[in-house]
SETOR-363962 format. One record per residue (C-alpha): x, z, y. Coordinates in steps of 0.25 Angstrom, whole numbers, padded with zeros to 4 digits, always signed. Each point is the difference from the previous one (the first is absolute). Layout:
REM residues N
XZY
...
//
This chain:
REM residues 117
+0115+0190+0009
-0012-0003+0008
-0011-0008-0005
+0004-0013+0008
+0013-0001-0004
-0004+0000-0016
-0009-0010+0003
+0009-0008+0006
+0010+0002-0012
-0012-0005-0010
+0000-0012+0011
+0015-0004-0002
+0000+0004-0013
-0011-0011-0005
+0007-0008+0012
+0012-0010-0002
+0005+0006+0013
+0012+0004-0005
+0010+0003+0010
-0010+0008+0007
-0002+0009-0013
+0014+0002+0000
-0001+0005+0016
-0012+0009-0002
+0009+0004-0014
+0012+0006+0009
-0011+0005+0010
-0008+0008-0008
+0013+0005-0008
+0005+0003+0014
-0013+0008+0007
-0004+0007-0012
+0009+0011-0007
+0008-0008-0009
-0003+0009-0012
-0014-0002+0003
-0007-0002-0012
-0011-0010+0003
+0010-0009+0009
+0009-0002-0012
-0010-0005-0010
-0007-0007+0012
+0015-0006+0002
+0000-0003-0016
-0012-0008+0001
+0004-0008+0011
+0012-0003-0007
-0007-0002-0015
-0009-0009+0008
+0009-0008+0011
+0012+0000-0010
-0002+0003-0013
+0011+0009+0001
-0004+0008-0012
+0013+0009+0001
-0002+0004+0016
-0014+0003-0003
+0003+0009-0011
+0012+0008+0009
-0011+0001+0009
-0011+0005-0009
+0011+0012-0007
+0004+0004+0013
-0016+0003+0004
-0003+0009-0013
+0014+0006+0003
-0008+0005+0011
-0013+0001-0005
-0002+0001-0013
-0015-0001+0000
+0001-0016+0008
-0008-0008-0010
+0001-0012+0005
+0016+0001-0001
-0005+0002-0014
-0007-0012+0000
+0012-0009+0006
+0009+0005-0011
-0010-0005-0011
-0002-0011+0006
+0014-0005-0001
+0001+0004-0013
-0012-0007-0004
+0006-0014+0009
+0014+0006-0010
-0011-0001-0012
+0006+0014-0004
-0014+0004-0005
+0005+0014-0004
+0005+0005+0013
-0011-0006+0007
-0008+0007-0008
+0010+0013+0003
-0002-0001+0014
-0014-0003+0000
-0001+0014-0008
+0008+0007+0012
-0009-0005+0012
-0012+0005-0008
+0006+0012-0001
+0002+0001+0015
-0014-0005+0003
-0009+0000-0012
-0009-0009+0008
+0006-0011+0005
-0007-0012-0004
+0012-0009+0003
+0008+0006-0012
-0014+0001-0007
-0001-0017+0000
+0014-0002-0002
+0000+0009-0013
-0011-0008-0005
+0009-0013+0003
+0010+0007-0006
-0007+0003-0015
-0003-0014+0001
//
């Protein structure tokens, strides 16, 4: 996905354009390979974001680690829902998963601290 078109999915995704980010939903789905990793959890942010469709974006998260394993921000979707679900042990599960993946990653680090809160 090149650079401009992530930015403009942060645009719409902070933007209450939402019809448009339903559009460049179907488009990137459409251009990029369908069982592309980083379009599905950028999909499942759009929908967590525009929607609140907590269901959709949680296919779309388990359909990118199906493909990659290792995507740690499919992780980080996941515990997130599960922390809006206030399921602190799954959370807490999922988190443990991503790290696994990517030791690293500093959105999973901050939101295991939320999470020991």
């Amino acid at each position: 996905q090149p650079p401009c078109e992530r930015i403009r999915v942060a645009q719409l995704v902070q933007a209450p354009q939402r019809d448009e980010a339903r559009v460049l939903h179907r488009v990137l789905g459409r251009r990029t390979a369908p069982e592309d990793p980083d379009a599905l959890v950028w999909m499942a942010e759009v929908r967590l974001a525009q929607a609140f469709d907590f269901v959709e974006a949680e296919r779309l998260a388990a359909a990118a680690l199906a493909v990659n394993p290792r995507q740690a921000r499919a992780y980080f979707v996941l515990a997130g829902v599960a922390l809006r679900d206030v399921d602190l042990d799954l959370a807490a599960q999922r988190i443990a998963s991503g790290l696994v993946a990517r030791p690293g990653d500093l959105d999973l680090l901050s939101l295991r601290a939320a999470v020991s809160f």
